[in-house]
N, C-alpha and C positions, 0 to 999 in steps of 0.2 A: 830674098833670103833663100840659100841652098840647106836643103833639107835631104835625109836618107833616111830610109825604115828598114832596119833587120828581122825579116822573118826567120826565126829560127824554130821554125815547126818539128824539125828532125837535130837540133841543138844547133849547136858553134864551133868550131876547131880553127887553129891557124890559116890549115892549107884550103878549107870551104872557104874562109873571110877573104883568102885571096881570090880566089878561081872567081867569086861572086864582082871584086872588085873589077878583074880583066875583063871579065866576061861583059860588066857594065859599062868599058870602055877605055877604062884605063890601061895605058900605054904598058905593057908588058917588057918592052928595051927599056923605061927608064927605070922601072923596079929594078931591073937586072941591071943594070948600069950603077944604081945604086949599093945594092949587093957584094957587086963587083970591088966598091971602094972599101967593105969592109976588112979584107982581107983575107976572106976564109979560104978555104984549099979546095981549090976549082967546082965551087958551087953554079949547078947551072940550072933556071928555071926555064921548064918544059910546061907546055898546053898542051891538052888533048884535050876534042869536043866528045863528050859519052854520054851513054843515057842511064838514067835512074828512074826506074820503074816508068819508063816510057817517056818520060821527060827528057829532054835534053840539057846539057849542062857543061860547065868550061871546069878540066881540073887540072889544077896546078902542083905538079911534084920539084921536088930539089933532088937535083942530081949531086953527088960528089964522093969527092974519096971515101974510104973507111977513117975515123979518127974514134980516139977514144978516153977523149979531155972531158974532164970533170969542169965546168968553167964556173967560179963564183963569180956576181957582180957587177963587181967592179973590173972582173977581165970583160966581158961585156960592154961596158958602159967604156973603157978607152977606148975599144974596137968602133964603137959609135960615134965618141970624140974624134976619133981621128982621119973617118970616115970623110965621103966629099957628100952628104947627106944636109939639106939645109937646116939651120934651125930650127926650124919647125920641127921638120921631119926627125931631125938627132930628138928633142926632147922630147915629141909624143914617143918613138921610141924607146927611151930611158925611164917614164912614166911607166909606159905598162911592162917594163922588165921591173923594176922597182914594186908596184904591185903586186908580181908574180915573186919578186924574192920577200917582199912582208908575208906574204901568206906561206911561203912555204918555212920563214923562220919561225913563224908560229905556232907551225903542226909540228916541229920537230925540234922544238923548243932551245932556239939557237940565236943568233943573234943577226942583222942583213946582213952585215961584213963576212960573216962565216958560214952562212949557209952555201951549201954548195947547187946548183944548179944541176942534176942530171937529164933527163930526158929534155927539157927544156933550154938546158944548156949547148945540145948537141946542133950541129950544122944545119940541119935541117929548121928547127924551131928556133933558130936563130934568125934563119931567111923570111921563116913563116912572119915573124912577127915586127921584125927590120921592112921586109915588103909590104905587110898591112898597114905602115904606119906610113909611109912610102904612098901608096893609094889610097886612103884616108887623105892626105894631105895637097895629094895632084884633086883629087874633088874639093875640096875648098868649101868644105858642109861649114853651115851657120849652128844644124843641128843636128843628130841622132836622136831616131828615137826605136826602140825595139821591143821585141814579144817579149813575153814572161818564155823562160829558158828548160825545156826538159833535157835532164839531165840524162834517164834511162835508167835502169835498174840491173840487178848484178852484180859481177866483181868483173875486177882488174888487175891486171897483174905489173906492177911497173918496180923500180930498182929496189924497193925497199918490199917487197912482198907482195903477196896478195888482200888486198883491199876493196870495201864496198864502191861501189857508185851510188853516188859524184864519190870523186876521189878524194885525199883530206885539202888538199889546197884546194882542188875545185870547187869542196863546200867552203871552203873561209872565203874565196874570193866572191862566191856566188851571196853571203850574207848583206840580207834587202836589198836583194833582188829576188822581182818575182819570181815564181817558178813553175814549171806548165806542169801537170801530171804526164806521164808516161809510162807505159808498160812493156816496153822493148826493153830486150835484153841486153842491153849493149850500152857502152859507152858514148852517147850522142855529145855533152859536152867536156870538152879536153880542160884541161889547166890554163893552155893558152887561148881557146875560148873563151873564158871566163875573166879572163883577165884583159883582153880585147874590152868585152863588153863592161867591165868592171871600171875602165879607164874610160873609154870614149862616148859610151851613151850618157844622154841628159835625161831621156826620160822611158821610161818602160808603160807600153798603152799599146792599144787598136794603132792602126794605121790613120795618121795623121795627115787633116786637110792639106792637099796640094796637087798640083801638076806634075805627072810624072814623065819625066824623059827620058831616060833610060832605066832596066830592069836589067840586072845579073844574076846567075843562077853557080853557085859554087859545088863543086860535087864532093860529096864525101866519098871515102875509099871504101866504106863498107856496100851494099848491095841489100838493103834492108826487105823484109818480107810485105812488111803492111805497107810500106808510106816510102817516096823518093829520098833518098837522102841526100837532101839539100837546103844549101843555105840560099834564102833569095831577099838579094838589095836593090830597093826601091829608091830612085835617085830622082831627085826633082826639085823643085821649087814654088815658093809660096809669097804675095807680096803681100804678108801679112806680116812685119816682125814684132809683131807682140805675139806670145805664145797664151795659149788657156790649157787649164789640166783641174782636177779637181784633187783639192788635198783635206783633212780631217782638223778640227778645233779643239782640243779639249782643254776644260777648263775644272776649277775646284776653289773653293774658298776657304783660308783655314785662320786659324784666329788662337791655335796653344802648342804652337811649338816655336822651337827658338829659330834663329837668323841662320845659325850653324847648319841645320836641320835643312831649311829651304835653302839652303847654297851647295850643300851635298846631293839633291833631292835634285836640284838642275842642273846640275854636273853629273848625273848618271843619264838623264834624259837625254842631252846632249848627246851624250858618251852612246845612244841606244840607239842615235837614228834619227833625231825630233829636227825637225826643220829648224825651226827656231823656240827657243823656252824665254819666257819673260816673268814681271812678278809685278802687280799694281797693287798700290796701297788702298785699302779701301776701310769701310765703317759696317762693323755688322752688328747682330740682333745684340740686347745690351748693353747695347755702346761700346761693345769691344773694338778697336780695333786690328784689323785681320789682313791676308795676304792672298791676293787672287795669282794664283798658279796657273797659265795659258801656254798649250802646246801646240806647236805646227807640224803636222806629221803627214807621210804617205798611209793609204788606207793600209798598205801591209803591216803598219807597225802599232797600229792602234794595242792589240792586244800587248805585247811585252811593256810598251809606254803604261798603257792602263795598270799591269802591274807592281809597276816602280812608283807609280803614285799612291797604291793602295797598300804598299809597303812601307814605303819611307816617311808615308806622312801618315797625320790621325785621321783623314778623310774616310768619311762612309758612303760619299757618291762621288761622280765623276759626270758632268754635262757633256755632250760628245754633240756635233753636226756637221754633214758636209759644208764647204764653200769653193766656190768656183775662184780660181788666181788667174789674174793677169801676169804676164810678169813678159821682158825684155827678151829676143834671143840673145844668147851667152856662149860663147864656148872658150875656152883656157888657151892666154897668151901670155909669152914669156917678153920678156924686157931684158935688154944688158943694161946694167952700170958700171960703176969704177969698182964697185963693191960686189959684182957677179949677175947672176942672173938671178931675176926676180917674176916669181909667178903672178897670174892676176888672170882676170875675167875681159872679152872683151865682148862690149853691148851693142848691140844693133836696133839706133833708136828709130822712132819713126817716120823720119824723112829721109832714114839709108845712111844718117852719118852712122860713125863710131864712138864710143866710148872708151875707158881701161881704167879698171878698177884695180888695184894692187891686190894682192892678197894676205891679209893680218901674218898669219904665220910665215911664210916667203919672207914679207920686211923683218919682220921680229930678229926670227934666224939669224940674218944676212945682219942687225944690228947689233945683234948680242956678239959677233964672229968679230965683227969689223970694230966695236966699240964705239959705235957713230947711231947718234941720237933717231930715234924711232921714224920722228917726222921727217927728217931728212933724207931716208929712204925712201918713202912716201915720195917725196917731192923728187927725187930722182929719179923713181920710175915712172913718175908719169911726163915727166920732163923727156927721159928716152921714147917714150910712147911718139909722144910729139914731135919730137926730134926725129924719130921713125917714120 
């Protein structure tokens, strides 16, 4: 199983995620080669090796004309359609632009069709992030896993004003996801940082068991006082495809409120971040019968979960314990059918096959559009799988 680790000790940005990716080996002519199919107006990626506070480091700029397009979306998203970029590589692309236009139609209360793209929209972060997904893809990870994220402190000054750090997209996209304290003045992660790791990582922790083979060091363009600024990726492997992580239980018993109540009550949970929320029927003191409330969560989210329980229901305590998961490597694969493309998970069980698991919402979508029965999506995407 191919595994990578993002140190972002000095944050994230587009053009460190690239430099760190060349820098680890990745072929530099086919990002650009790729690039090149988008279409934009004579975009050309440069290397220069530099140093950061004594460190050496790979940094990659975008060279090109002046322009001064506003680009929502969906001008985007053809530019990537119609690119010579593989499947893959088009839809991890279109992922993390789609995350980066949710969050920003959210801080500026708009809709994804009509937000407009500015800084993020421009030639530059267009490459930044077409090329990430582009190297991403030529390593052929099973997994991501990455640091808690400093963001840096301060302000910024981008198309709509002056504003705090993290900036308001960079804090939506950064919600649960850790995040490292820091005391630098400066902007360490961008929007397109955040929205990289927002999309691509599976898991945020210490550096995870493995063999490393190569190591890239991405340079930031600033020259910071205390600390390198840089982004460094950990590329390696591990023949271990069961992953371990430790996630939080909680649990509650309740026995006088109505069905309404606990069906609202795990729909907020849900809705907050909980792994999974469940509900067993159980027998409590007096022969009541009552309702055990069971939550699967990251330890970052215990507090707000713990909340919403102690709001929406009549409980007066909450049982909480670690537990150790096992669980399958996973990373996000898309499928065609007659009915379009369909997202889903694909498993790396352990004797090296593969699995594909569809994704509920992706069929749902795709059947409500098409008016073709639930399960028959189902069955056609895993049918393309195989047929794949």
């Amino acid at each position: 199983m191919k595994i990578a680790y993002l140190d972002c000790t000095s944050g994230i940005s587009g053009d460190m995620t690239l430099g760190a990716l060349v820098d680890a080996g990745v072929d530099l002519a086919a990002i650009q080669a790729g690039i090149d199919s988008l279409g934009l107006p004579s975009c050309r990626l440069t290397r220069e090796e530099v140093t950061r506070k004594g460190f050496r480091a790979t940094k990659v700029d975008v060279v090109h004309e002046p322009e001064h397009a506003h680009r929502h979306l969906h001008h985007i998203t053809d530019m990537i359609d119609g690119s010579r970029l593989t499947a893959s590589q088009q839809e991890l692309a279109k992922r993390i632009f789609t995350r980066l236009g949710e969050a920003e139609a959210k801080v500026h209360g708009t809709t994804l069709r009509k937000v407009h793209f500015h800084e993020v929209g421009a030639v530059d972060s267009i490459a930044d992030i077409v090329g990430c997904a582009i190297g991403l893809d030529l390593l052929q990870l099973d997994r991501i896993v990455c640091s808690p994220i400093p963001t840096g402190t301060g302000h910024v000054t981008i198309a709509h004003g002056r504003v705090g750090i993290p900036a308001p997209a960079t804090a939506e996209l950064l919600i649960g996801v850790p995040l490292a304290t820091s005391a630098i003045a400066a902007e360490l992660t961008t929007p397109t940082g955040a929205a990289i790791v927002a999309t691509v990582v599976d898991e945020f922790g210490p550096l995870p068991a493995m063999q490393i083979d190569s190591i890239g060091y991405g340079a930031g363009t600033r020259q910071l006082d205390s600390q390198a600024n840089l982004l460094r990726l950990l590329a390696g492997s591990t023949d271990h495809p069961r992953q371990e992580d430790q996630i939080w239980v909680l649990e509650t018993n309740i026995d006088d409120v109505s069905g309404e109540i606990l069906g609202h009550c795990t729909a907020l949970l849900a809705e907050a971040g909980a792994l999974d929320v469940y509900t067993t029927s159980i027998q409590m003191k007096k022969n009541r019968p009552g309702t055990k409330i069971s939550v699967l969560c990251q330890p970052q989210d215990l507090a707000p979960l713990e909340s919403i329980l102690f709001r929406e229901t009549s409980t007066l305590g909450i049982r909480r314990w670690a537990a150790s998961r096992h669980k399958l490597a996973r990373r996000p694969h898309s499928v065609t059918t007659e009915w379009g493309e369909i997202q889903g998970k694909l498993a790396t069980l352990a004797d090296g096959s593969t699995s594909f698991s569809p994704e509920y919402e992706s069929c749902r979508q795709a059947a409500e559009t098409h008016g073709v029965p639930l399960q028959q999506l189902y069955n056609a995407a895993r049918h393309a799988w195989q047929e794949g």
